[in-house]
SEFIZA-3560 file (N, C-alpha, C; in Angstrom, 3 decimals):
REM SEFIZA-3560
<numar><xx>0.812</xx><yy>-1.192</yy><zz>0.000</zz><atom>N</atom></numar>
<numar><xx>0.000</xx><yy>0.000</yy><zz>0.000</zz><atom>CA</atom></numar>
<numar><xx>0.865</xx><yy>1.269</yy><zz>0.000</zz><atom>C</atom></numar>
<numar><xx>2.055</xx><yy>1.463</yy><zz>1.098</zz><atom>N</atom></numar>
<numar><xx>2.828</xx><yy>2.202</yy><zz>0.659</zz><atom>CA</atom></numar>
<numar><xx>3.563</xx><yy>2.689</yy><zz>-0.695</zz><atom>C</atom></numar>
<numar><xx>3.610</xx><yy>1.926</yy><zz>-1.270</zz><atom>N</atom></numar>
<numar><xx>4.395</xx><yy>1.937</yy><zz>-2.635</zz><atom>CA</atom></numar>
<numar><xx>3.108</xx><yy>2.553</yy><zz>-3.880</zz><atom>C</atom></numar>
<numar><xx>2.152</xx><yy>2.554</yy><zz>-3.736</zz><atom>N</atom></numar>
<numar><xx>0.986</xx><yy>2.597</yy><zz>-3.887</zz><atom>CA</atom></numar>
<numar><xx>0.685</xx><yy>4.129</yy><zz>-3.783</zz><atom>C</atom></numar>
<numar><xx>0.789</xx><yy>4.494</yy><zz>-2.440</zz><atom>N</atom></numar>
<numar><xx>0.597</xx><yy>6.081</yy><zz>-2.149</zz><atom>CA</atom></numar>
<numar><xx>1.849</xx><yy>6.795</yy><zz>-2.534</zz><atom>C</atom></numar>
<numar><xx>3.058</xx><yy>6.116</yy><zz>-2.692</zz><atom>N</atom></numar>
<numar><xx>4.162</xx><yy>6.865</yy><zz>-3.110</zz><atom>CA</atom></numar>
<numar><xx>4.228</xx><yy>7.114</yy><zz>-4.568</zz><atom>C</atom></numar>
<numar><xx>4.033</xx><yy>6.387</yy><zz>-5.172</zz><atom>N</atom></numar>
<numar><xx>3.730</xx><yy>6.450</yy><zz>-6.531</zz><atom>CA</atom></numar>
<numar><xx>2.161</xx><yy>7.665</yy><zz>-7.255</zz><atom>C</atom></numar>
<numar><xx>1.091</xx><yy>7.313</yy><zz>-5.923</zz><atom>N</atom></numar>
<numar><xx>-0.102</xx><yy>8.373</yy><zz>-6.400</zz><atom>CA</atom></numar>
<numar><xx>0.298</xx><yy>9.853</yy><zz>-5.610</zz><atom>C</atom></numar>
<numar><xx>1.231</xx><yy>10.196</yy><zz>-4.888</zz><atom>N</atom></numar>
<numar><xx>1.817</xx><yy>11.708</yy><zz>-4.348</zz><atom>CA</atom></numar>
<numar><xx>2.987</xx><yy>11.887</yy><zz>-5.720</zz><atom>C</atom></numar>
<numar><xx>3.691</xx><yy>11.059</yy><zz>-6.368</zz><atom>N</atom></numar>
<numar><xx>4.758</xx><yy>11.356</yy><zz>-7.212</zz><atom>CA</atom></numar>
<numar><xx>3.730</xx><yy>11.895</yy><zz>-8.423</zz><atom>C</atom></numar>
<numar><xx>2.950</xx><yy>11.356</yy><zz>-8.889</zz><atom>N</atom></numar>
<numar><xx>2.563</xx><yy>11.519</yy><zz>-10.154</zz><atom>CA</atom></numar>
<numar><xx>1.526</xx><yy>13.095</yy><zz>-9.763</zz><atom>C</atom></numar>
<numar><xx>0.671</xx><yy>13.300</yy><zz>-8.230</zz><atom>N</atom></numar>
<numar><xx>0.363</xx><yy>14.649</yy><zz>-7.767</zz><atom>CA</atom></numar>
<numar><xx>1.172</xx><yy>15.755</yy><zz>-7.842</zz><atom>C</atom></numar>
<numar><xx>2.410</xx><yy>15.345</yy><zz>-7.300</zz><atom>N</atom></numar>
<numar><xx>3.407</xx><yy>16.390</yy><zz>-7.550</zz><atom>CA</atom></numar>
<numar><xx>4.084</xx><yy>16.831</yy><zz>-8.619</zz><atom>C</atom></numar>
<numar><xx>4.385</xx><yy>15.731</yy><zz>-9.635</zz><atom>N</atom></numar>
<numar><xx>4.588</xx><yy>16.019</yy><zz>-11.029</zz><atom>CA</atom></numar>
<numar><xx>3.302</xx><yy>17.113</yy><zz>-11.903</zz><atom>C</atom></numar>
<numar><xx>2.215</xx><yy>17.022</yy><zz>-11.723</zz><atom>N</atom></numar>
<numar><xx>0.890</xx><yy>17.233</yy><zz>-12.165</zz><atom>CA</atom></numar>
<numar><xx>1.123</xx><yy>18.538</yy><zz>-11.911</zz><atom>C</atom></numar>
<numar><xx>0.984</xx><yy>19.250</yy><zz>-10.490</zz><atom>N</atom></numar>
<numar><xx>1.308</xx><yy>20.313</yy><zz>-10.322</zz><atom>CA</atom></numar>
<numar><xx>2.767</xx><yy>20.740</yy><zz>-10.679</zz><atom>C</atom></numar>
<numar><xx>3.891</xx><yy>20.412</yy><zz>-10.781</zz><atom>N</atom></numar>
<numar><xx>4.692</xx><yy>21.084</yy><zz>-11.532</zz><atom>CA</atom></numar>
<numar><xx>4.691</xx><yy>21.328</yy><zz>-12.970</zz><atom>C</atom></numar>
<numar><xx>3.791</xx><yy>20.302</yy><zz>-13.573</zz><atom>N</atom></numar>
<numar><xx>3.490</xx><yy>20.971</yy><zz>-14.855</zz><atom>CA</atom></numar>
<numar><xx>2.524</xx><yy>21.747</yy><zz>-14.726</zz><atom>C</atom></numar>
<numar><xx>1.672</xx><yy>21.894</yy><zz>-14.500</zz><atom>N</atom></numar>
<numar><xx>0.748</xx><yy>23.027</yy><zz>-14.116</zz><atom>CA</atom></numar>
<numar><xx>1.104</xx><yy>24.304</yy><zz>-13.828</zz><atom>C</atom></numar>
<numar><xx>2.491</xx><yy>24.402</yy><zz>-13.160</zz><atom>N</atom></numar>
<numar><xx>3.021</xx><yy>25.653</yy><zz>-12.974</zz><atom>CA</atom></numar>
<numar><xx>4.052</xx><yy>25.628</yy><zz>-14.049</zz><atom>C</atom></numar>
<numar><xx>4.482</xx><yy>25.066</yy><zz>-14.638</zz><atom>N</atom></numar>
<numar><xx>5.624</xx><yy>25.286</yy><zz>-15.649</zz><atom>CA</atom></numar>
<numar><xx>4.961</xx><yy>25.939</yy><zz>-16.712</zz><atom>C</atom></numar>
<numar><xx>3.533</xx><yy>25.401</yy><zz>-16.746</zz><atom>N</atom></numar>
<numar><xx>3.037</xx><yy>25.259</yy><zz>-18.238</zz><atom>CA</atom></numar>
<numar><xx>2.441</xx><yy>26.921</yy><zz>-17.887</zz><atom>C</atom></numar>
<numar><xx>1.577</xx><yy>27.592</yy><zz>-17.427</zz><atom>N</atom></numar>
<numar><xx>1.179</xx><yy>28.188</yy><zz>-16.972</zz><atom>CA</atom></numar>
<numar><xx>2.201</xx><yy>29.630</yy><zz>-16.910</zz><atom>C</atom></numar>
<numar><xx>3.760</xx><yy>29.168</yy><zz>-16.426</zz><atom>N</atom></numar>
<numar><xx>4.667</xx><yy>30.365</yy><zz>-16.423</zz><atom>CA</atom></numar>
<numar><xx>5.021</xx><yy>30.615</yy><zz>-17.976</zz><atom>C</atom></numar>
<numar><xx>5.076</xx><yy>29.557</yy><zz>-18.695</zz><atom>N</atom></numar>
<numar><xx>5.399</xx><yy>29.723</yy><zz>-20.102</zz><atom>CA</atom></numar>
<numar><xx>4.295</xx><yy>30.392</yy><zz>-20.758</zz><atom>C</atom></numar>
<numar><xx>3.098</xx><yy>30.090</yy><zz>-20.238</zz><atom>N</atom></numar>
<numar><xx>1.978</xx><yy>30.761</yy><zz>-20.983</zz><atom>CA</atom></numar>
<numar><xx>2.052</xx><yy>32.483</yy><zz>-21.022</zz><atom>C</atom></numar>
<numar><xx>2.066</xx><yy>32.557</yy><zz>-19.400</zz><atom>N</atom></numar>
<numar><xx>2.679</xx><yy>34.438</yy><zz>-18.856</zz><atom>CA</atom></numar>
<numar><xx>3.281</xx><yy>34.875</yy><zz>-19.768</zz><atom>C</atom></numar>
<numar><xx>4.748</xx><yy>34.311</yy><zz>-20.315</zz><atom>N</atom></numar>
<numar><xx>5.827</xx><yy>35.019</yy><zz>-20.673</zz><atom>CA</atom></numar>
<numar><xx>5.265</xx><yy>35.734</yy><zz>-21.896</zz><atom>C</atom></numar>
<numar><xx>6.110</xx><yy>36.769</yy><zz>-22.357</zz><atom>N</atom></numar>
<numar><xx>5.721</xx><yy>37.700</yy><zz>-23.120</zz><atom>CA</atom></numar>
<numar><xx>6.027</xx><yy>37.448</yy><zz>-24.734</zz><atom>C</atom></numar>
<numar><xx>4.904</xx><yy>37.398</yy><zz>-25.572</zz><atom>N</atom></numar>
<numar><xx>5.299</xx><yy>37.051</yy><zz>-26.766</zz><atom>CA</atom></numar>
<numar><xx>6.699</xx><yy>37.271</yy><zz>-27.146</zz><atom>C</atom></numar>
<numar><xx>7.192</xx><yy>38.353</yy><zz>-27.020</zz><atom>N</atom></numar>
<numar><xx>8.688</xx><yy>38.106</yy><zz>-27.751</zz><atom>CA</atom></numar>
<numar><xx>9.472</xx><yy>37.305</yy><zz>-26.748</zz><atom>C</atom></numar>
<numar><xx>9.773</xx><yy>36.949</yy><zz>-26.199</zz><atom>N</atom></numar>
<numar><xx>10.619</xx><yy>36.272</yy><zz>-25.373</zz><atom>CA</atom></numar>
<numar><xx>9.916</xx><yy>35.142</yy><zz>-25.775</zz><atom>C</atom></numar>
<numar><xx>8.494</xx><yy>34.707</yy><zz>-26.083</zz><atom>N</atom></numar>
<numar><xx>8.631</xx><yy>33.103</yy><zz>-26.355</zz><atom>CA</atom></numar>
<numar><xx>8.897</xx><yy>33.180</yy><zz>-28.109</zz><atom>C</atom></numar>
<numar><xx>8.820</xx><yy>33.955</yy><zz>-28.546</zz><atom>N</atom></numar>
<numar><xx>9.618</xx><yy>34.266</yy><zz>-30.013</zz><atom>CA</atom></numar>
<numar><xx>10.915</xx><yy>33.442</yy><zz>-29.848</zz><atom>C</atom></numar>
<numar><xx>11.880</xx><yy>34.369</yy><zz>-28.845</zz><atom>N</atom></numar>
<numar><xx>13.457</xx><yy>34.650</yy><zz>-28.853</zz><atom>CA</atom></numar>
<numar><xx>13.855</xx><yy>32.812</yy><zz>-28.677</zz><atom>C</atom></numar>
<numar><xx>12.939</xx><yy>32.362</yy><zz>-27.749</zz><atom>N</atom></numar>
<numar><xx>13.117</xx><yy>30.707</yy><zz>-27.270</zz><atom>CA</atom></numar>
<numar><xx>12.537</xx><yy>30.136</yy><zz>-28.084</zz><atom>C</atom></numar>
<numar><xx>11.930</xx><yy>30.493</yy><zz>-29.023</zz><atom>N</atom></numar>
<numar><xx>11.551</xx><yy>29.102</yy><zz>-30.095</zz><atom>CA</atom></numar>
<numar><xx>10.243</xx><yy>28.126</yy><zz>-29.271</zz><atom>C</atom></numar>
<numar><xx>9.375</xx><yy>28.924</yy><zz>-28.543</zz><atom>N</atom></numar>
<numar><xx>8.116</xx><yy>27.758</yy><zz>-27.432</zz><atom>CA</atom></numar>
<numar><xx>7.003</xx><yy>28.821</yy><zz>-28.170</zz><atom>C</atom></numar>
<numar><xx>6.714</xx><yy>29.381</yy><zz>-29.040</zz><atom>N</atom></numar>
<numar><xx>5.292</xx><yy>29.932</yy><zz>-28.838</zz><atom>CA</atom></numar>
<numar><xx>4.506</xx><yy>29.096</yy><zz>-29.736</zz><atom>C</atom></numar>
<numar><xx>3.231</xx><yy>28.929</yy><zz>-29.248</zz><atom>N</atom></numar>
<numar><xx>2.515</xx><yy>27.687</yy><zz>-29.492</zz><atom>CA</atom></numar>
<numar><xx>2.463</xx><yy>26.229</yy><zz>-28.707</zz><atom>C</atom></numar>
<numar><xx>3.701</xx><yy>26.079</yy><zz>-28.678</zz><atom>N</atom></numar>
<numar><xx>4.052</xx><yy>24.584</yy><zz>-27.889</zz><atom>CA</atom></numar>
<numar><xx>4.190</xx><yy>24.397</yy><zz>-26.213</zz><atom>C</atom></numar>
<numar><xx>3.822</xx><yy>25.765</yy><zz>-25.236</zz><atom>N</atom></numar>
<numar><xx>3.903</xx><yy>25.545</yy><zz>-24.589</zz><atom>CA</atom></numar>
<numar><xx>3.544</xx><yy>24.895</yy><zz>-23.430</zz><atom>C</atom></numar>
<numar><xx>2.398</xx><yy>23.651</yy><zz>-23.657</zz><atom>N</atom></numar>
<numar><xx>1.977</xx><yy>22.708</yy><zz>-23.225</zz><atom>CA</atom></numar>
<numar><xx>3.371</xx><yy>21.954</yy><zz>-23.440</zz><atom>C</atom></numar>
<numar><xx>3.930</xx><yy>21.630</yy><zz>-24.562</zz><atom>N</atom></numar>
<numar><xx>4.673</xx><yy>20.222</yy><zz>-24.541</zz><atom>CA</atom></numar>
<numar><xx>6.296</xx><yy>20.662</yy><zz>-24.253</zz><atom>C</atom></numar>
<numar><xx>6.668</xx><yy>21.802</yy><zz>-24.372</zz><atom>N</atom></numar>
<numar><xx>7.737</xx><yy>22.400</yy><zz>-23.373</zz><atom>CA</atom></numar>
<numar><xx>7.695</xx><yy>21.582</yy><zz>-21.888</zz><atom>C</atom></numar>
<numar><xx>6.518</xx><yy>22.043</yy><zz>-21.002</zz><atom>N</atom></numar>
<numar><xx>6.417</xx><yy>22.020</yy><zz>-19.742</zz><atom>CA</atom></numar>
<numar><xx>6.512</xx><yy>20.143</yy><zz>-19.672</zz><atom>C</atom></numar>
<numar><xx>5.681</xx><yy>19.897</yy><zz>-20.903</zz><atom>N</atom></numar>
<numar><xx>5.838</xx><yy>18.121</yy><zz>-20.607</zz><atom>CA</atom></numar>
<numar><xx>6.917</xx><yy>17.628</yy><zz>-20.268</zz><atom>C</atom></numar>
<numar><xx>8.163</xx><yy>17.938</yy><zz>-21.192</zz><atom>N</atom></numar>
<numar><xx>8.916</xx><yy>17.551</yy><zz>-21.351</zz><atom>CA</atom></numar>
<numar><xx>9.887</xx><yy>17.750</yy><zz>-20.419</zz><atom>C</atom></numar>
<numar><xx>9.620</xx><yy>19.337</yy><zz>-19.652</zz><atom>N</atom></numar>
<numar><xx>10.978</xx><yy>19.868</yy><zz>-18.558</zz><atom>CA</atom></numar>
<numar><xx>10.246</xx><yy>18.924</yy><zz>-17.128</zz><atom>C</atom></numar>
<numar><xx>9.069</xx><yy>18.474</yy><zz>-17.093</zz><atom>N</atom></numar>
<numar><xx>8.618</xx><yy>17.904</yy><zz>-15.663</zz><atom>CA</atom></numar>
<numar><xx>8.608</xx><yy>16.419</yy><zz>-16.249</zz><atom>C</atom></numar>
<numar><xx>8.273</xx><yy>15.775</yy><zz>-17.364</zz><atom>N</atom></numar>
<numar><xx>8.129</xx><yy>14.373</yy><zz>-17.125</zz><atom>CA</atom></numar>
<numar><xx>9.414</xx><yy>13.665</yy><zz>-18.296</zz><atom>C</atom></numar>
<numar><xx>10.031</xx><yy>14.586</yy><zz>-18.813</zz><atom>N</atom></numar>
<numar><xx>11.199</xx><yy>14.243</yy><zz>-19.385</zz><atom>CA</atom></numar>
<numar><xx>11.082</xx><yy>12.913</yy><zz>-20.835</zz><atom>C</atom></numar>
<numar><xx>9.589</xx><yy>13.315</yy><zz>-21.272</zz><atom>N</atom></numar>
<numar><xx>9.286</xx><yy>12.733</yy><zz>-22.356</zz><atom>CA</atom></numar>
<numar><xx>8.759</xx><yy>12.920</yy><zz>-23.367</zz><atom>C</atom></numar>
//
């Protein structure tokens, strides 16, 4: 059961860090997501910097 709740808090906490990743990328200011090459994609930016896939 432990292994169980450790695994359903890992994938909570991942959830919310994309949630905030994705969310700060959204903020940023069109030219700056120009200058980085993310405008449009910034759903799968955040995927990738929190679940590394």
């Amino acid at each position: 059961m432990t292994g169980f709740l450790n695994t359903f808090s890992t994938a909570i906490a991942k959830r919310r860090a994309f949630a905030r990743t994705r969310d700060e990328l959204r903020a940023l200011p069109l030219d700056v997501k120009l200058d980085l090459d993310i405008s449009g994609i910034e759903d799968k930016v955040a995927h990738l910097a929190v679940y590394g896939r």
